[in-house]
Structure formats: structure tokens, C-alpha cells
OpenMM code with the backbone's topology and positions (N, CA, C; nanometers):
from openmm import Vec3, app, unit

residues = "UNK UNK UNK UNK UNK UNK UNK UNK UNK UNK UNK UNK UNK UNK UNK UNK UNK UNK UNK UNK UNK UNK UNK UNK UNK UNK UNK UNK UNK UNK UNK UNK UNK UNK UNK UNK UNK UNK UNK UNK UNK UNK UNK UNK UNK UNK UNK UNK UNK UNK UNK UNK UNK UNK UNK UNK UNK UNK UNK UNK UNK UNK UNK UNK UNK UNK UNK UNK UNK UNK UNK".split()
positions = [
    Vec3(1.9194, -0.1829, 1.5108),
    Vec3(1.7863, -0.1403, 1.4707),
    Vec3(1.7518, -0.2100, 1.3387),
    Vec3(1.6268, -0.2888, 1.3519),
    Vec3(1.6343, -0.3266, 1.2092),
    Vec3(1.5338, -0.3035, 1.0878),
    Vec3(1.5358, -0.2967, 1.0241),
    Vec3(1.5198, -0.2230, 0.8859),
    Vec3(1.3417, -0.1673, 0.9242),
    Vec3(1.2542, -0.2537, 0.9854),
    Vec3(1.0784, -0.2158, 1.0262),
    Vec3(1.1449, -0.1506, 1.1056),
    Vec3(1.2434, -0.0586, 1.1603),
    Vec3(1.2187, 0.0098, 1.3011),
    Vec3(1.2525, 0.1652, 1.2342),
    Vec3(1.2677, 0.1706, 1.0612),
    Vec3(1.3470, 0.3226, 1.0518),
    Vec3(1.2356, 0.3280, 1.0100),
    Vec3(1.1976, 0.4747, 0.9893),
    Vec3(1.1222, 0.5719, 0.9351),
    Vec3(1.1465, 0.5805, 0.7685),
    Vec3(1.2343, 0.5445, 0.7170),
    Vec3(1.2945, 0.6124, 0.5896),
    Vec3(1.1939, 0.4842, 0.5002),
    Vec3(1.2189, 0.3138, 0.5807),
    Vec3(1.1428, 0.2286, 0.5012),
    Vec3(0.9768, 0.2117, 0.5045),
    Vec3(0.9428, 0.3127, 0.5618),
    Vec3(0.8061, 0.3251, 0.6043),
    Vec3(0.7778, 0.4276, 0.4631),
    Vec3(0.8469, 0.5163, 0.4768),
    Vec3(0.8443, 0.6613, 0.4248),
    Vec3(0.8278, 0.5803, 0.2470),
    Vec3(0.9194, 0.5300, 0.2251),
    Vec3(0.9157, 0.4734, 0.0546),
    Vec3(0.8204, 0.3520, 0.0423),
    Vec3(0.7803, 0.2929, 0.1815),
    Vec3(0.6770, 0.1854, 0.1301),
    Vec3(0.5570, 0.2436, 0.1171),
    Vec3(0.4740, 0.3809, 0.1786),
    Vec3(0.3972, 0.4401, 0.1105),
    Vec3(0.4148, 0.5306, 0.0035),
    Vec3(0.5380, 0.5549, -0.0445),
    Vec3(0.5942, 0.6017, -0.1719),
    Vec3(0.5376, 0.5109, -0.2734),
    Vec3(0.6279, 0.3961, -0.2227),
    Vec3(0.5713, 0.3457, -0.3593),
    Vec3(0.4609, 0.2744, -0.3776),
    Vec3(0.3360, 0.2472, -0.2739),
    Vec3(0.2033, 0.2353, -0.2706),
    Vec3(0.1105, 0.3704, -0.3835),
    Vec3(0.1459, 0.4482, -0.3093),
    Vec3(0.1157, 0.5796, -0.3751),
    Vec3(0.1492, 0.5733, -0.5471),
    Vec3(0.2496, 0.5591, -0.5686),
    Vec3(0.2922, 0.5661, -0.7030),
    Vec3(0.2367, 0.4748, -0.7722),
    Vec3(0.1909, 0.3410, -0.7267),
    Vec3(0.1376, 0.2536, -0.7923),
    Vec3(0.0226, 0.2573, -0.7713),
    Vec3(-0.0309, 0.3309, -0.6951),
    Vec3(-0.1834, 0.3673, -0.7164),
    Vec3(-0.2466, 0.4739, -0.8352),
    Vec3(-0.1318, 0.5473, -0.8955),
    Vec3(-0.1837, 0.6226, -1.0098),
    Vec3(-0.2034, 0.5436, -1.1394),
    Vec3(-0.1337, 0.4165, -1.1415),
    Vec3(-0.1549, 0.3711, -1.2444),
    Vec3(-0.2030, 0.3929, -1.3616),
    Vec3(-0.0591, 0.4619, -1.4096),
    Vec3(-0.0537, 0.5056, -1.5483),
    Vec3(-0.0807, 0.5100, -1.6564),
    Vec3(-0.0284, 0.3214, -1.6959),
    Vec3(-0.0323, 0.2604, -1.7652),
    Vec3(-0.1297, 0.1883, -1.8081),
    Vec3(-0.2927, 0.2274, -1.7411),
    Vec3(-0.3885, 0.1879, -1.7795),
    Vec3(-0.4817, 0.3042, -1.8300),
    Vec3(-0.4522, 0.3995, -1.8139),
    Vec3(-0.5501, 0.5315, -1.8310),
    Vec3(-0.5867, 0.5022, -1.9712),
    Vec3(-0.5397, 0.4556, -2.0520),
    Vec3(-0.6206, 0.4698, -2.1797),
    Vec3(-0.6771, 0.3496, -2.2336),
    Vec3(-0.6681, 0.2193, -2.1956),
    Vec3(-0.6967, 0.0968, -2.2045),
    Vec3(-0.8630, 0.1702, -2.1907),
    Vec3(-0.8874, -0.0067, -2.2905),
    Vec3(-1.0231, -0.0025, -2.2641),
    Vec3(-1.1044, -0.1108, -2.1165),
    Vec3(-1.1653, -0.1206, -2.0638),
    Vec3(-1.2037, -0.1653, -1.9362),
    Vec3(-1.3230, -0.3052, -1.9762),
    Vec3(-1.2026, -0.4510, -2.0149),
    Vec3(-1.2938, -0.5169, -1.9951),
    Vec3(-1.3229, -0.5936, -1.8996),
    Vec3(-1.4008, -0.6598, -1.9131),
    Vec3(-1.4799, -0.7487, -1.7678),
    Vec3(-1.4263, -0.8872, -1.7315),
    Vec3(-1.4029, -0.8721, -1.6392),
    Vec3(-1.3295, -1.0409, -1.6172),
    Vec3(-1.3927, -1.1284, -1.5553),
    Vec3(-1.3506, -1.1562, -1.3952),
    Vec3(-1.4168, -1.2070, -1.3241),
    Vec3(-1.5036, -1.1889, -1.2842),
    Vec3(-1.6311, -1.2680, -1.2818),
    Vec3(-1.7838, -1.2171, -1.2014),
    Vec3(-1.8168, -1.0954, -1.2702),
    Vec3(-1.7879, -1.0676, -1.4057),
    Vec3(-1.7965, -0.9747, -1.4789),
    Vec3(-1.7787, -0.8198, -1.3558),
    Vec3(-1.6817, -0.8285, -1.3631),
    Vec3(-1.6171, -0.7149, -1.3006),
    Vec3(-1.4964, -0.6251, -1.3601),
    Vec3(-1.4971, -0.5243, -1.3461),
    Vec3(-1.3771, -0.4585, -1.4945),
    Vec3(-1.2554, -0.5083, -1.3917),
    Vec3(-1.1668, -0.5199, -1.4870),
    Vec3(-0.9918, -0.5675, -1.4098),
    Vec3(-0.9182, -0.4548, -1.3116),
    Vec3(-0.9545, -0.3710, -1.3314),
    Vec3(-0.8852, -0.2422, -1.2171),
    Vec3(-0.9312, -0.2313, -1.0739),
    Vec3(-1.0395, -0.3033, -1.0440),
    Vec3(-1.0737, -0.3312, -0.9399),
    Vec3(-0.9944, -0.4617, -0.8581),
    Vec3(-0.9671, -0.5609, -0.9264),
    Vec3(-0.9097, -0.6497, -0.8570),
    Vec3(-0.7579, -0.6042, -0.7916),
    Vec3(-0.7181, -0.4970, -0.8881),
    Vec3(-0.5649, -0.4181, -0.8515),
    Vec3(-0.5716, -0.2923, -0.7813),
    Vec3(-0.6951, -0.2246, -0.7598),
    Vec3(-0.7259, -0.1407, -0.6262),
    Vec3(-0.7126, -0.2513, -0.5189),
    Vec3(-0.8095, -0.3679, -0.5042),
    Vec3(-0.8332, -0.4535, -0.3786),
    Vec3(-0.6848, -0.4997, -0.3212),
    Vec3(-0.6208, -0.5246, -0.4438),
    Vec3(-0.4530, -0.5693, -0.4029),
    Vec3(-0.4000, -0.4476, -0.3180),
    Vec3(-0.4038, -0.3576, -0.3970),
    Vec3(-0.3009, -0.2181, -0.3263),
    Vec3(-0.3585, -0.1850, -0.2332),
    Vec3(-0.5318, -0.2284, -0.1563),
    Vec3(-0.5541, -0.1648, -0.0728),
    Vec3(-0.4981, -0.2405, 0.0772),
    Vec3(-0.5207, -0.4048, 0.0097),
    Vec3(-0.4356, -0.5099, 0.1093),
    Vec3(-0.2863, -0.4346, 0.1657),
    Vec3(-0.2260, -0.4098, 0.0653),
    Vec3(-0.0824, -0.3455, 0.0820),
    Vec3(-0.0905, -0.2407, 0.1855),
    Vec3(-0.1993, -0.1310, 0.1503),
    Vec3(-0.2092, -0.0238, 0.2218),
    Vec3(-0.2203, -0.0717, 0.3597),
    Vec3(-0.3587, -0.1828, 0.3931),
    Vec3(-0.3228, -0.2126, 0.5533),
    Vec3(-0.2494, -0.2859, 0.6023),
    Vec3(-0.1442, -0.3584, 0.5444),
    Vec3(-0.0522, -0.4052, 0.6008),
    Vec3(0.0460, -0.3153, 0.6326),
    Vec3(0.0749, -0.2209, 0.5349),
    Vec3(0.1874, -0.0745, 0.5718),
    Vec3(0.1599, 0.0081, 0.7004),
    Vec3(0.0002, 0.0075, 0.7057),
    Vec3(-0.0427, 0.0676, 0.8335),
    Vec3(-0.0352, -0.0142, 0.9749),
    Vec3(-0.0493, -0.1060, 0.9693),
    Vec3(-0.0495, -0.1865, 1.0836),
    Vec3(0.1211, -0.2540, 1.1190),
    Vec3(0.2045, -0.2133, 0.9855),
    Vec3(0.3382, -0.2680, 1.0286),
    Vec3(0.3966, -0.1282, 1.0789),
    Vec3(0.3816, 0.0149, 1.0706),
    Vec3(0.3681, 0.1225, 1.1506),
    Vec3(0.3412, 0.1363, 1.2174),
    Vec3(0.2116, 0.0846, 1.2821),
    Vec3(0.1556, 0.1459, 1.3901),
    Vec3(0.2188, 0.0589, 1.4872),
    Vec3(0.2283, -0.0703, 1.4306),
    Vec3(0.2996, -0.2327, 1.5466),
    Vec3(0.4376, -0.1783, 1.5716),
    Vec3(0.5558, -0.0985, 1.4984),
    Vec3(0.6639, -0.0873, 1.5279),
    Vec3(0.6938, 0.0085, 1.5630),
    Vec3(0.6572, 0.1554, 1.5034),
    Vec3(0.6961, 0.2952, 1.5560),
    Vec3(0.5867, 0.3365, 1.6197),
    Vec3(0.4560, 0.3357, 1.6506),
    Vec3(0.4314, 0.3895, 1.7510),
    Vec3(0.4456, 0.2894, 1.9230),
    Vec3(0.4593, 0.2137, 1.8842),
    Vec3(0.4807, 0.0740, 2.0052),
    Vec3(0.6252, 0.1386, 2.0991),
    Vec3(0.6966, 0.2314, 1.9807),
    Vec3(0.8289, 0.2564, 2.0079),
    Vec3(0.8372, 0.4133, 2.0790),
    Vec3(0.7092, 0.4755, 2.0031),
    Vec3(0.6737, 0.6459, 2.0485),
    Vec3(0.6468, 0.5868, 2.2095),
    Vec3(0.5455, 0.4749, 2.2523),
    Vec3(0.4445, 0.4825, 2.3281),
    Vec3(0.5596, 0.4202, 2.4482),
    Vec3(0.6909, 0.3578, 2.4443),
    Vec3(0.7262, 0.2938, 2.5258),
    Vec3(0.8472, 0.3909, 2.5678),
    Vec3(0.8990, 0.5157, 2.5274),
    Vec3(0.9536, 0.6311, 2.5119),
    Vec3(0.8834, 0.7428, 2.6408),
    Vec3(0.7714, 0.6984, 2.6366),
    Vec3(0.7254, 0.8237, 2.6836),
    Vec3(0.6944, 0.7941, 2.8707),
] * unit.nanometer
topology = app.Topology()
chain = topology.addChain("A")
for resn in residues:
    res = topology.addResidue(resn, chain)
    for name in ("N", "CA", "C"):
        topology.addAtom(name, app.Element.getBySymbol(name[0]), res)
């Protein structure tokens, strides 16, 4: 079985999506404008949200492919 087929690496890759979505370490910064005058915390939502659908679609491609061929 290899490592995309357990539950446990699914389980900590939205762990640690999650955790890096509170982003801590910016709460008190001040918010300046970068690109296309856009504040910088947006370009690092757009990243983590990339992350988010790749986590979903490498789930849904391996364990439910695996629920659905089970049944």
C-alpha cells in the first residue's frame, strides 16, 4: 500500500493546510501592497488554496476510487 493510499497521510496533509492557514505570524504586521497593488496575504491564501485542491482531488482520485471499487 503506498503512502497516497493511507488515511493517516491525508489526515496530516489537511492538518497541516489548516495550520498554515491561521497564519500567525502575520496577525500583527502591517499590510503592504505589492503586486498590482494588492496586500501580500492574498498571494499566500491563493497558494494554500492551490494546496487545498490538490489535497482534495489526491483523495477523492485514491480513497474514494478505492471505497467505490470495494463495493
Amino acid at each position: 500500500m503506498s503512502l497516497l493510499h493511507r488515511p493517516y497521510f491525508w489526515f496530516f496533509s489537511f492538518t497541516i493546510l489548516f495550520l498554515l492557514s491561521l497564519d500567525f505570524w502575520r496577525w500583527d504586521q502591517e499590510i503592504p501592497l505589492s503586486w498590482f497593488q494588492l496586500p501580500g496575504w492574498l498571494f499566500y491564501f491563493v497558494i494554500l488554496q492551490g494546496g487545498l485542491v490538490l489535497a482534495v482531488a489526491g483523495v477523492s482520485y485514491t480513497l474514494w476510487q478505492e471505497a467505490e471499487r470495494d463495493q
